[in-house]
Structures are given as C-alpha cells and as structure tokens.
VEXDREN-2710 file (C-alpha; in Angstrom, 1 decimal):
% VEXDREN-2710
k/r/px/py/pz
1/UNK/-10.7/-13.3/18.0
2/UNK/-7.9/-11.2/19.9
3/UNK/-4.7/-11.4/21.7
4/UNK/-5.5/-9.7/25.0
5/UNK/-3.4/-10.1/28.7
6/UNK/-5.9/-10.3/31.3
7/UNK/-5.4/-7.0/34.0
8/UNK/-3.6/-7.9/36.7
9/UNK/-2.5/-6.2/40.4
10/UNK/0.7/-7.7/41.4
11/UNK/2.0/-7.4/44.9
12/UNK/5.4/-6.4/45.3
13/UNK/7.2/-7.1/48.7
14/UNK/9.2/-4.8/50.7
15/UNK/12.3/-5.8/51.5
16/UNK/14.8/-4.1/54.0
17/UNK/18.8/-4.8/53.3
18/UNK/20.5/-4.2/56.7
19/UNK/23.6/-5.8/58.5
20/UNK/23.5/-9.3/59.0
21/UNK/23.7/-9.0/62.8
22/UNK/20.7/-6.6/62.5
23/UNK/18.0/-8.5/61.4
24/UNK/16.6/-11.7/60.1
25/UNK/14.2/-11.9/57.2
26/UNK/11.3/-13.9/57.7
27/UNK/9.0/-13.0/54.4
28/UNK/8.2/-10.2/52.5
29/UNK/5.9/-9.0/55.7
30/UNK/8.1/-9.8/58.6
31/UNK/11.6/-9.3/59.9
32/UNK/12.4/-10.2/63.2
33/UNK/15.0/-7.0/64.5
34/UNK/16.9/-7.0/67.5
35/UNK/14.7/-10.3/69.0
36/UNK/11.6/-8.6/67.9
37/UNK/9.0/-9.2/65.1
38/UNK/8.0/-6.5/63.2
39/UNK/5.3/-7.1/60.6
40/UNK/4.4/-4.4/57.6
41/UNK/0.4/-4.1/57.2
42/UNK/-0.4/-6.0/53.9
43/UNK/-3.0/-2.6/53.4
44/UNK/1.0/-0.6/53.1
45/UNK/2.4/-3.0/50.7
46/UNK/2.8/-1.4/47.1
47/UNK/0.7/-2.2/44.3
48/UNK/1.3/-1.6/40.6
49/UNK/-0.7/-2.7/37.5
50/UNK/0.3/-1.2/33.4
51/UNK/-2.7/1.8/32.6
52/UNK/-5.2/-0.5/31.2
53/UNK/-8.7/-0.6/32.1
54/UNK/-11.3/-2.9/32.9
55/UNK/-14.9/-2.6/31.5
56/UNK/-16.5/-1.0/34.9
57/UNK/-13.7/1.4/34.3
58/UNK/-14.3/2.3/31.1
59/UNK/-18.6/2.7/32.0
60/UNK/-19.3/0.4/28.9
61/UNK/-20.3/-2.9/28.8
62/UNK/-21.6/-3.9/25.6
63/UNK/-20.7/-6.3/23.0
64/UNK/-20.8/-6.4/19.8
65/UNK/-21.9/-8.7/16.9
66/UNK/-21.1/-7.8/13.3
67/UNK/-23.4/-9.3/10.9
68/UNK/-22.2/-9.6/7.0
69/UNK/-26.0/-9.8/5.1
70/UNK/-27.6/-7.2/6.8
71/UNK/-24.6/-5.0/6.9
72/UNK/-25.1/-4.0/10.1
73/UNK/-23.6/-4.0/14.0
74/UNK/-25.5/-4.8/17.0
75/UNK/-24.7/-4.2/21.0
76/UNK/-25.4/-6.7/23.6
77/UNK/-25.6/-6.0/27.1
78/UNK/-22.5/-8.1/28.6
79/UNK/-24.4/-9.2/31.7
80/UNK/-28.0/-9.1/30.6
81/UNK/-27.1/-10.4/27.3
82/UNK/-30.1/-7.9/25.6
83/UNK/-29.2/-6.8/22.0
84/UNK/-29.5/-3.4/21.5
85/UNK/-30.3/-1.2/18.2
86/UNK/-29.3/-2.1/14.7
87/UNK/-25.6/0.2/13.8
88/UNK/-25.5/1.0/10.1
89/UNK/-22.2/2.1/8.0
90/UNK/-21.1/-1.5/7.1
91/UNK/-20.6/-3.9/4.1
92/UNK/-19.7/-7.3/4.5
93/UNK/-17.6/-6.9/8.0
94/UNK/-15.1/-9.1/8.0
95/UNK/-13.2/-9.0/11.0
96/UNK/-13.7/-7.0/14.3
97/UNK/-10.9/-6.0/17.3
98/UNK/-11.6/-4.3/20.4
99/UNK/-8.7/-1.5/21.0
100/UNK/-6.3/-2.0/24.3
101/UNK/-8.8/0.7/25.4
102/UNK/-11.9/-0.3/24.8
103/UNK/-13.4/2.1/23.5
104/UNK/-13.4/1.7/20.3
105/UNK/-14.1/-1.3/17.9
106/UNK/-12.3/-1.5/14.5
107/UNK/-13.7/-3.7/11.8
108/UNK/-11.8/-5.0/8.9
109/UNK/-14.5/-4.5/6.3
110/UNK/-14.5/-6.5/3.4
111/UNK/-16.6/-5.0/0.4
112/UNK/-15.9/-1.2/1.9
113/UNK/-12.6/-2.3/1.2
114/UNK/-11.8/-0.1/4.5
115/UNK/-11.0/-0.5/8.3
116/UNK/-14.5/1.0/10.1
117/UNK/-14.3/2.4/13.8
118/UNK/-17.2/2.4/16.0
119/UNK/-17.3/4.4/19.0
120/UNK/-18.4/2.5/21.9
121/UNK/-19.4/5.2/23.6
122/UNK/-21.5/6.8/21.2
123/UNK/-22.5/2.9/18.9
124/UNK/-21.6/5.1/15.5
125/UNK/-19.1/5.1/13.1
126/UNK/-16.6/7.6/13.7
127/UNK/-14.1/6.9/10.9
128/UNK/-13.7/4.8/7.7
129/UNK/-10.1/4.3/6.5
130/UNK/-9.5/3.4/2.9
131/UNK/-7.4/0.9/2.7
132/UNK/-7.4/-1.2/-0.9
133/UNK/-9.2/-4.2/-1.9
134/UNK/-11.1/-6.6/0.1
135/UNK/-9.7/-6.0/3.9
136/UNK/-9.7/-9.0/5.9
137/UNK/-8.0/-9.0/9.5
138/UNK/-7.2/-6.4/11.9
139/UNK/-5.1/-6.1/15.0
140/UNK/-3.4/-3.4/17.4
141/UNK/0.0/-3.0/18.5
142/UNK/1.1/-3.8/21.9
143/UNK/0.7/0.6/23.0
144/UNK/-2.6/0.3/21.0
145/UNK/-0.6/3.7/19.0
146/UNK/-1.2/1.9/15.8
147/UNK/-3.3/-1.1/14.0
148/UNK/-2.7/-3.3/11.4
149/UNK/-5.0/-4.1/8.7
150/UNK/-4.4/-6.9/6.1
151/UNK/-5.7/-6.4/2.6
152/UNK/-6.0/-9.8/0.5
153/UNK/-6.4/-8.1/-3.2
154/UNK/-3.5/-5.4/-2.6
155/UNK/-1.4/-7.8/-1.5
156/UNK/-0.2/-5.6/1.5
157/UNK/-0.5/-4.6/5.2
158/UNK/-1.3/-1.1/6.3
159/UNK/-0.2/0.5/9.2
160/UNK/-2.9/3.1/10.4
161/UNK/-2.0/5.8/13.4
162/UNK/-4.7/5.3/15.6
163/UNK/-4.4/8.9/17.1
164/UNK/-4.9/10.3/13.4
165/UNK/-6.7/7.5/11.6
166/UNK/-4.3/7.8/8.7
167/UNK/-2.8/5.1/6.8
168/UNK/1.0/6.1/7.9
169/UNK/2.6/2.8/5.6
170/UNK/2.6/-0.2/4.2
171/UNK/4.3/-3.7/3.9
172/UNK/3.9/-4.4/0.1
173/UNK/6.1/-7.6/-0.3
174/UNK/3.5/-10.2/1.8
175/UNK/2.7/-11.4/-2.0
176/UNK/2.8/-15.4/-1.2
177/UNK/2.4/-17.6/-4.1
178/UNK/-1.4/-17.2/-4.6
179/UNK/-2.9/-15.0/-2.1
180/UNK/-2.5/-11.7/0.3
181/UNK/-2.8/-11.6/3.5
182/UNK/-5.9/-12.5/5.7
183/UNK/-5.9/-13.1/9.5
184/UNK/-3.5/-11.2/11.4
185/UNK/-2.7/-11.1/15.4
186/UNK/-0.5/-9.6/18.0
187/UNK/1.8/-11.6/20.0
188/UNK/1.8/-9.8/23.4
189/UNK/4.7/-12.1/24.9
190/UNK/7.3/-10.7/21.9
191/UNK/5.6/-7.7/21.2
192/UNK/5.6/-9.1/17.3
193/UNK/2.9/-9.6/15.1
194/UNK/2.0/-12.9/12.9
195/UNK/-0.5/-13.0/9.6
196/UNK/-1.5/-15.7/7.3
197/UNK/-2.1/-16.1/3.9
198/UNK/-5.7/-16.1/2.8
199/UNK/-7.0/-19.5/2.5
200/UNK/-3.0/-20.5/1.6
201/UNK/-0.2/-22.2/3.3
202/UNK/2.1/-19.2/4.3
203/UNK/2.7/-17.9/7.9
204/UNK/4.2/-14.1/8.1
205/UNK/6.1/-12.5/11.5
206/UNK/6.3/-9.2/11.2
207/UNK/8.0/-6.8/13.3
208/UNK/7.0/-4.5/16.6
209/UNK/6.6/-1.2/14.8
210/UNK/4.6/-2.9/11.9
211/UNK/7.1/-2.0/9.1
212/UNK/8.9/-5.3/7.4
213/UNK/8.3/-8.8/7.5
214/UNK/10.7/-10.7/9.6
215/UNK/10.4/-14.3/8.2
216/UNK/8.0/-16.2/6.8
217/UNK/7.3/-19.9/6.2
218/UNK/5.2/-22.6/4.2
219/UNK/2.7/-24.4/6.7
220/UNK/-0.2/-26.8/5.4
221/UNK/-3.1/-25.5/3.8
222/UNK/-5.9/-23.1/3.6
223/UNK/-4.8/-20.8/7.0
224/UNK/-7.4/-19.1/8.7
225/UNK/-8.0/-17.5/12.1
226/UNK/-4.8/-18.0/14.3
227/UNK/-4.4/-16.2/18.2
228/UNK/-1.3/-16.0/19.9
229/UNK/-0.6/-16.9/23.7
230/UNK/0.0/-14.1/26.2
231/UNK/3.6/-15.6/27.0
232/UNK/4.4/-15.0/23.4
233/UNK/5.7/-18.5/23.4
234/UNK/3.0/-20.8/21.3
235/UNK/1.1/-19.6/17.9
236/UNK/-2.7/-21.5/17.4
237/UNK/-3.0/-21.6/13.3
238/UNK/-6.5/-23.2/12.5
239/UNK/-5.9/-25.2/8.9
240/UNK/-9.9/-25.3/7.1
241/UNK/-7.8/-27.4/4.4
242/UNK/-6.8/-30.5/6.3
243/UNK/-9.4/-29.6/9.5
244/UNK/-6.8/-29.1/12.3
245/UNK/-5.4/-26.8/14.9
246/UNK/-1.7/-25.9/14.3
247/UNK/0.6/-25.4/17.0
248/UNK/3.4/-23.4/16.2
249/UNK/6.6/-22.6/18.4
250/UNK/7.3/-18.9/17.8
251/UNK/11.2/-18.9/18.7
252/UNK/12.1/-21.7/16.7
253/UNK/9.4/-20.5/14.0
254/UNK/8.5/-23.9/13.7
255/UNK/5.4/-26.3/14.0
256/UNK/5.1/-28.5/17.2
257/UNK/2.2/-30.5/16.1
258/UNK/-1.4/-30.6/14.9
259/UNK/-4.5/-32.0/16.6
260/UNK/-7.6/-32.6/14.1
261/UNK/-11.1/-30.6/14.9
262/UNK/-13.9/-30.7/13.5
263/UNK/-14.7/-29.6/9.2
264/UNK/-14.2/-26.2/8.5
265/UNK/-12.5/-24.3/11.4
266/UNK/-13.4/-20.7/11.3
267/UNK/-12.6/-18.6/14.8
268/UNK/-10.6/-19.2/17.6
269/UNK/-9.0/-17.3/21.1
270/UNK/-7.1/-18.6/23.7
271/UNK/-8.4/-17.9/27.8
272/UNK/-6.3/-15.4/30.0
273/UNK/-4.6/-17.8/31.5
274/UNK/-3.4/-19.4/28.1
275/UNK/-5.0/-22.5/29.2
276/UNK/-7.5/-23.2/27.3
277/UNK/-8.5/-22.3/23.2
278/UNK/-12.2/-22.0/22.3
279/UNK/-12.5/-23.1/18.4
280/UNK/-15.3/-23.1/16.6
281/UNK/-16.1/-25.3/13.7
282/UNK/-18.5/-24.4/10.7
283/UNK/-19.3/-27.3/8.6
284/UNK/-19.6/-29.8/11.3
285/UNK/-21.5/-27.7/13.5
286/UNK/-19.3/-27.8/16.5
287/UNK/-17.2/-25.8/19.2
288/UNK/-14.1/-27.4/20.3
289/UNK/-12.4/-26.7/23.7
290/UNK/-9.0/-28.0/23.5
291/UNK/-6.2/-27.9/26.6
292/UNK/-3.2/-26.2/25.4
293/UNK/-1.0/-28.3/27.4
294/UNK/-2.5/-31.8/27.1
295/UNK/-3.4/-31.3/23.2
296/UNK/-6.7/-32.7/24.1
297/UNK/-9.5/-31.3/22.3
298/UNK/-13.4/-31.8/23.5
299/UNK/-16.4/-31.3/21.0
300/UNK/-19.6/-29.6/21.9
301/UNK/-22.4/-30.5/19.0
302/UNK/-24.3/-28.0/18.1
303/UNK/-28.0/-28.2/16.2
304/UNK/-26.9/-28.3/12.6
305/UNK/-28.3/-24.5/12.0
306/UNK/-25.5/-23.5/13.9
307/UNK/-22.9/-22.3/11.8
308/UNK/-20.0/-21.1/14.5
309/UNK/-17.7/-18.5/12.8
310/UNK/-15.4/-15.9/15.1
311/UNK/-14.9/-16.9/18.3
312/UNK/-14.1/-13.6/21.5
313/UNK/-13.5/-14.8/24.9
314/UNK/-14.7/-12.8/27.6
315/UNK/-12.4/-10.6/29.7
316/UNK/-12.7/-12.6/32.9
317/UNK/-12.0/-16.0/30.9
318/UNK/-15.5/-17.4/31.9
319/UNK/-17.3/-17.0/28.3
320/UNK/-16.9/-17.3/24.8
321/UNK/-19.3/-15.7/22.5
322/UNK/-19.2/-17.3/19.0
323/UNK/-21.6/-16.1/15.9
324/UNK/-23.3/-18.3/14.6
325/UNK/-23.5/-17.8/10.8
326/UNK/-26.3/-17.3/8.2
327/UNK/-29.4/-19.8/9.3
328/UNK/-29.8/-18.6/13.2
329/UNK/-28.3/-15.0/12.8
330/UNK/-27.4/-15.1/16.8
331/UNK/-24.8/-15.4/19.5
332/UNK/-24.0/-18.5/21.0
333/UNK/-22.5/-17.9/24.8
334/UNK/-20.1/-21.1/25.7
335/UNK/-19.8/-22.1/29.4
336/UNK/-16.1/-22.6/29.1
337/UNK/-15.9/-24.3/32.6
338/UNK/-19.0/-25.9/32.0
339/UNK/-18.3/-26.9/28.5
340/UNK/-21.9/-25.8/27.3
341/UNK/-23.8/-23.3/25.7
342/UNK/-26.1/-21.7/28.1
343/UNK/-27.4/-18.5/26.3
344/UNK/-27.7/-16.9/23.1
345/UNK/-28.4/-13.7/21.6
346/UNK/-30.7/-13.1/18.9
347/UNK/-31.0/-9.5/17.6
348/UNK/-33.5/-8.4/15.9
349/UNK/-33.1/-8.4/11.5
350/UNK/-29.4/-9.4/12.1
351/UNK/-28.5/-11.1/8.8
352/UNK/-25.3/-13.6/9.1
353/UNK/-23.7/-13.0/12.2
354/UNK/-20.1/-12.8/11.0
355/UNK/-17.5/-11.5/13.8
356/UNK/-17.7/-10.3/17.4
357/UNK/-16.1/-8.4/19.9
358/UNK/-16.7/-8.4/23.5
359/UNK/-13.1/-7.4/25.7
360/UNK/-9.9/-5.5/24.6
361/UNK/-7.0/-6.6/22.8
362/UNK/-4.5/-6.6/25.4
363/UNK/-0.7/-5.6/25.2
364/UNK/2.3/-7.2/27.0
365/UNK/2.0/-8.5/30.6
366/UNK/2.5/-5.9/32.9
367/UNK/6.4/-6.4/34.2
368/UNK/7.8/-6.4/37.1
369/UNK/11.6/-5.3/39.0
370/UNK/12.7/-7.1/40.8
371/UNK/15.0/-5.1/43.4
372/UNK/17.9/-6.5/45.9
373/UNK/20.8/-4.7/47.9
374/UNK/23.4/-5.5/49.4
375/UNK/26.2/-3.5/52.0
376/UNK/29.4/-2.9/50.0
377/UNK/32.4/-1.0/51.2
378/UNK/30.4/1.8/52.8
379/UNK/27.8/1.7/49.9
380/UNK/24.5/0.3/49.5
381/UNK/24.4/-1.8/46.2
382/UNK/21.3/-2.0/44.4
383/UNK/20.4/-4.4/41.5
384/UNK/17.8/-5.1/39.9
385/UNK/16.0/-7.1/36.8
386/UNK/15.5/-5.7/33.3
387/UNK/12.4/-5.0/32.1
388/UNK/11.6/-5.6/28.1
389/UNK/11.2/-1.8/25.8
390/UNK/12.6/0.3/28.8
391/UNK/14.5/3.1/27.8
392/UNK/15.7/4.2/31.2
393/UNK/15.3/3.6/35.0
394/UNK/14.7/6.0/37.3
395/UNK/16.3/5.6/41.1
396/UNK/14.1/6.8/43.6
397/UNK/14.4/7.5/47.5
398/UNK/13.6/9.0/50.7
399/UNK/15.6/9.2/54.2
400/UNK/12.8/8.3/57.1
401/UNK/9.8/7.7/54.5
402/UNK/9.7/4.7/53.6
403/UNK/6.4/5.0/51.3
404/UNK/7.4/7.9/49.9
405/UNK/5.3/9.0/46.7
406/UNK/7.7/8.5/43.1
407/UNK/7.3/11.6/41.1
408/UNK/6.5/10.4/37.5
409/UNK/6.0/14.5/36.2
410/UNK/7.7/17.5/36.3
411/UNK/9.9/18.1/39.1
412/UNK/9.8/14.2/40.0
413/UNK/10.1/14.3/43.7
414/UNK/12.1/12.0/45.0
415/UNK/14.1/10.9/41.7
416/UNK/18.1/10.7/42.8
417/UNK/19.3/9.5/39.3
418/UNK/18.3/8.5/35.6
419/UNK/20.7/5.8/34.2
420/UNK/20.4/3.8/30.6
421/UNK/18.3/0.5/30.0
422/UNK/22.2/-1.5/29.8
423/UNK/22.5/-0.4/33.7
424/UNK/20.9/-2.4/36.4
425/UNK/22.9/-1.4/39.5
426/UNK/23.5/1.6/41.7
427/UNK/25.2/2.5/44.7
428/UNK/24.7/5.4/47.1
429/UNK/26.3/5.8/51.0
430/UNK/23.3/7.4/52.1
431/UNK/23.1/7.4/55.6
432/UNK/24.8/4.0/56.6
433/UNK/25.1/4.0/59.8
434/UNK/23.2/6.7/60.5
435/UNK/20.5/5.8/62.8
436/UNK/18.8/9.2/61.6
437/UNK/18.7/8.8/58.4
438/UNK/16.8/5.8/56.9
439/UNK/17.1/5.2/53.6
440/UNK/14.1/3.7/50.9
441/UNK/15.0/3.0/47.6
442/UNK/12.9/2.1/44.5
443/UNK/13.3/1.9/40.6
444/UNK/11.0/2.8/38.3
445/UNK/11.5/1.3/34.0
446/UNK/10.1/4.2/31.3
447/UNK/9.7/3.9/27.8
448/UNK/11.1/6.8/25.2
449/UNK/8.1/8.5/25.9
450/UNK/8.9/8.8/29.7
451/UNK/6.0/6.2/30.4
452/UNK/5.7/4.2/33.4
453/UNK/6.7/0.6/32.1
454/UNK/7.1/-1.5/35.3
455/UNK/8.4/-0.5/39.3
456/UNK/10.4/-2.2/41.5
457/UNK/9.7/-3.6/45.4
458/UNK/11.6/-0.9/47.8
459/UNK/14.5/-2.1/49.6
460/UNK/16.0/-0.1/52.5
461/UNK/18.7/0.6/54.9
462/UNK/17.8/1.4/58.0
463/UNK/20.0/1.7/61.3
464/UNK/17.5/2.8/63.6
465/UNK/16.3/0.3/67.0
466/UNK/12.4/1.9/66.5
467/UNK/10.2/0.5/63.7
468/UNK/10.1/1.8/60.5
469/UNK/8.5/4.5/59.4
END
C-alpha cells in the first residue's frame, strides 16, 4: 500500500501577448498575424515534468514480496513475473514502502522493532534503524527527504532522515485510549500525513514536516490500512471491526460514508487516476474493486486458501499485486480492467507472504503556471498562478529567442528578476514597439532549496511582420 502520483508530461502552450490589431489568437499553436496563419511545431512546444523517475529510468524492475514466517524478501521480475533469490535480514516484516525514488524499499519490521532498507539495486539490506517496540507502518514525505515510521508499543512516530538513516525526532503524544499508532500514509494533494490507531478507532493528521499532530478524531473501530487520493481531497480508512471501507473528507476532517466489504479487510491503494481502490479481504477470501465516485464496490472470490493481506498497485494503474497470506505463500496479480486474477507468483520457501512493494510512493502532482500578459501603459504586464511550497519565482527572458534555455545554476542565464512567493506579477517595457527586439518571457516556482518546483507557458511581445523566431 502507498500514496504515489503517477509521472506525468504536461504540455504547456505558448502564448504571444501583442496589440489587439496585431493578431488574433486561434489556440495555443496558431495565431493568425497580419491575415496570415502562423502555426508553432508541436515538436517546439515546452515540456516539463517534477524529477521523478519511472522504472526503465531507474534500470530496475523488480518487485518485491515480504514474507513474515520465513523472515525473508523475495524479487519478482515486473514483466516476467519470475521470483528471484530468497533476501535475509528480516523478522516479522510488517509493512513495506517503495521511496519516491525507487530505489530503495523500507520495511516497517515488526519483531526487529526497526525500519529495514533494502537496496534495490544491490537486493540487500543496507541499513536497520532502531526504532522502539513493534514497528508497524511506514511512509515518505512528499521530497522523499524523510520517512515516518509508526511504533504501536512506544506509543510514538519517528521521523528518520533518509539521507542519514537517523532517527532525527519523534511525536510522543499519538497515545489514543488503548493503542499506538499503526498504518500510516502520505497525502500527496496536502502534502500532510494521516495514521491510525492500531486495531482502535482514532484517525491522526499530522503535519508536512512530520513533527506534531494536527488533529485527531474518533472513527469506528479496529482501523487498519487506509491510502490517501492524489488530489489530497478523500481519505480510504478500511474498518476490520464493522467490515467496511471508510470514506473520509480530509478538509472537513470528517467521514462521508462507509460501504461494507467483505470480513476482515487487510490492504488497500487507490489507481493513478484516483479512480478506482483495490481492497483486499482476508477472512472472506475476497478482493474488492470499488469505484470511488459511484461507491460501488465489486467482489472477486477467491479459492478459500487465499488469504489477501497488502494490496500495491502497479505504476501504470493496470495491476494490483496482493499477498496472499500463510496457506499459498504467493502473489496474486489482479486484472484491474479485467476484474480478475490472471497470474501469481510463487517463490520458492516463502513462508506467509505479508506485504509488497512494486512502484514508488509518489509526492505532489507536478504543478503548473499558468502565465498571461497584458499591454499596460508602455509596459508588458505579466501574471501568473501560484504554485503550492514555492519560495520564490524566477522571471526569465530573451529579446529574438523565443526558446531560450532558463538557467536553473550558477550564473542563471537569462534570469531578469527573483521576486517573493506573495508576488505574482511583473512588468518590464522591454522592447515595445521595437520591431527588433522581441521579447519571451517565462516564470520558473523554486523551493528554499532553489529547486525547480513548477514553470510557466512563455508569453511574448513581439512587434516584428516576420515569424517568430
């Protein structure tokens, strides 16, 4: 189970600002200028995704099943579905998360009473973080700088540096009434973070940087594996007391309903496209496919030696790989368009197959500017949306290159200003009127460490009769 924002390229139009008389706008491709249509090659228009990479990227492309008899991980091709060699270093794995990454694989391990990270590029353990007694749920901030890791018999949640793989702090008041903590997830649309009492009835949200507990709330019974969607707007909170699916609004930080599933509801993630959760059901022997906007949930039966537990949904949204507990010791691999189980891993001496991991968690959607201008006075006005966590924008442009390159390093060609996250407009008279000097502008959101967060369409003024350059 993870929270994870499917990679995206987004097109970003170019849009020219010039004199009403000058030109009319026909799309993002095409003005018509002077009685004449010029069109911008769609091969020239400007792409931009956030740095996150996708699995042919990253040269790996193995999942991985963690199995909580035989103490053990095993890798399975993601294509070919073959298991690979048994991965010692375990004790009762608990709960497993893919970093934003992917290149690593922390485990939430139970009896070690520690995180565990496996290397994915190496399949060994690399690290083992002491964190208290019995650790049950693990998950990664937004940056993937740091992870949380819940600890039921501590009563606390530790935030670990994942540069360092140091425990850096803890939240020690998530006490409830009977329990700690268990599951926890990120919520990539709020950049927030939500955790559940173990097998108890309280709902924590806790705050970006991992440090305090916003609010809290009392909510049924018996709380187990809950996912987030990617627009940060809809919490999933599976209930093993009462057998249902929570849905929980995260603004109000209040529940919206609950639709009943089948006995014992173990794992459960959410598509890409927040569509569509995957849920699988232990005691009844079932996997449930419910539509997150009709509230309709579909039940797949499953030969009663199936005992589903975590459920990971594949990158591309196609599959969801489910263990399937202590009598098979395997993988299921659910159709999700298809609504059927078409494959299954079996490694060899696996004992309980517990939790899996088989894509990254992803962190917020990547965001976009959008930028517009607009002839004032002698000045080109530019404005432009606000993009969540920036620290700054940068204002770039060119005279007579109109796909100029932004400098992002030292030096940063082409930067003209730097102004504050309140600010979202600028003005320049560069070359208005000036059929000789053309002018491109674009802006560019960083975070505090100067990061690339998000970049704007270009907008231009340009007096020239030629086409653009």
């Amino acid at each position: 189970m993870r929270t994870r924002y499917a990679l995206m390229a987004i097109l970003l139009p170019f849009t020219i600002c010039m004199p009403a008389e000058a030109f009319e706008r026909i799309d993002d491709m095409t003005i018509l200028r002077n009685g004449e249509f010029v069109e911008y090659p769609l091969a020239e228009q400007e792409t931009f995704t956030k740095p996150l990479f996708t699995r042919e990227d990253r040269g790996m492309n193995d999942g991985y099943v963690f199995c909580s008899a035989s103490d053990d991980a095993y890798p399975f091709d993601l294509t070919t579905h073959s298991p690979g060699t048994s991965i010692a270093g375990y004790n009762y794995p608990y709960d497993a998360m893919m970093n934003p990454q992917g290149t690593e694989i922390w485990v939430a391990d139970a009896s070690v009473e520690a995180v565990i990270v496996l290397d994915r590029i190496s399949n060994t353990v690399t690290h083992t973080i002491p964190i208290g007694g019995y650790t049950t749920g693990i998950a990664f901030s937004g940056d993937g700088s740091f992870a949380l890791a819940a600890d039921r018999d501590s009563d606390l949640i530790s935030l670990i540096n994942t540069s360092t793989y140091a425990v850096e702090s803890s939240i020690t008041d998530v006490t409830g009434e009977f329990h700690g903590p268990g599951f926890i997830t990120y919520c990539p649309g709020n950049d927030r973070f939500y955790a559940v009492q173990w097998y108890d009835d309280r709902l924590f949200e806790i705050s970006s940087d991992g440090t305090q507990v916003l609010q809290e709330t009392v909510l049924g019974s018996d709380l187990w594996q809950l996912v987030c969607s990617h627009d940060g707007t809809t919490l999933y909170i599976l209930d093993r007391g009462n057998d249902v699916v929570r849905f929980f609004d995260v603004q109000t930080f209040s529940e919206i309903t609950s639709v009943s599933i089948g006995d014992d509801p173990w794992g459960v993630d959410i598509t890409p496209d927040d569509s569509q959760l995957v849920i699988g059901c232990e005691d009844s022997h079932e996997l449930y496919i419910c539509d997150t906007a009709t509230l309709g949930c579909i039940p797949i039966s499953l030969a009663t030696h199936n005992d589903p537990r975590d459920v990971d949904i594949s990158e591309d949204g196609a599959y969801a790989y489910i263990p399937a507990g202590s009598d098979l010791d395997h993988v299921l691999i659910l159709d999700i368009a298809g609504m059927s189980v078409t494959d299954s891993i079996a490694p060899p001496g696996a004992g309980t197959t517990n939790a899996v991991s088989v894509a990254p968690q992803m962190g917020p959607a990547p965001s976009v500017i959008v930028l517009m201008g607009e002839l004032l006075g002698g000045n080109l006005q530019l404005t432009w949306s606000t993009v969540n966590l920036a620290s700054a924008y940068w204002i770039y442009g060119a005279s007579n290159q109109s796909w100029f390159t932004p400098g992002l390093g030292p030096g940063h060609e082409f930067r003209l200003d730097r102004v504050p996250p309140e600010t979202s407009a600028w003005s320049s008279p560069n070359g208005i009127g000036d059929e000789n000097a053309n002018w491109t502008y674009l802006v560019i959101a960083v975070d505090e460490s100067e990061q690339e967060l998000a970049r704007s369409n270009r907008v231009g003024e340009h007096d020239f009769q030629g086409d653009i350059p």
